[in-house]
C-alpha positions, 0 to 999 in steps of 0.5 A, a space after each residue: 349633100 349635108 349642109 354645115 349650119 353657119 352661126 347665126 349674124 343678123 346683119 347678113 342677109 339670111 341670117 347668114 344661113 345661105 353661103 355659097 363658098 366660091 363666089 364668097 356671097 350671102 343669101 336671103 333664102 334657100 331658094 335664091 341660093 339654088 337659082 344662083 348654082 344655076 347661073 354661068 357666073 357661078 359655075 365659071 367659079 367653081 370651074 376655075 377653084 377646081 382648076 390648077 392653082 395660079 400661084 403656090 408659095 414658092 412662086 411667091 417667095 421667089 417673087 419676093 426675092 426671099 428664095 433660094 438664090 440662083 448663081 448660075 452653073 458651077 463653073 469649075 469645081 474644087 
């Protein structure tokens, strides 16, 4: 797997080289990244990123109260 290289920030650890996306953490070294893809914390997340998403746009502007309205059965057409 080709790794992207992440620009340089001295005030994360690791210079902000070692990034695991799915549990949004920095690493000090390559090392300690790998023993963490080992862990069930991580795993779990990368099981549920990869699993359905929980909510989608239309669930949101529905909750919202900003989609497509709702008035019910047509009762009578004209």
């Amino acid at each position: 797997m080709k790794e992207a290289t992440l620009p340089l920030d001295e005030d994360l650890p690791g210079m902000g080289q070692y990034y695991c996306l799915h549990c949004d953490r920095y690493f000090a070294n390559v090392s300690v990244r790998d023993e963490h893809f080992k862990t069930k914390r991580h795993k779990k997340r990368v099981k549920q990123m990869m699993g359905p998403a929980p909510h989608t746009q239309l669930d949101a502007d529905l909750a919202a109260g900003m989609g497509a309205p709702d008035n019910g059965l047509k009762l009578m057409s004209m």
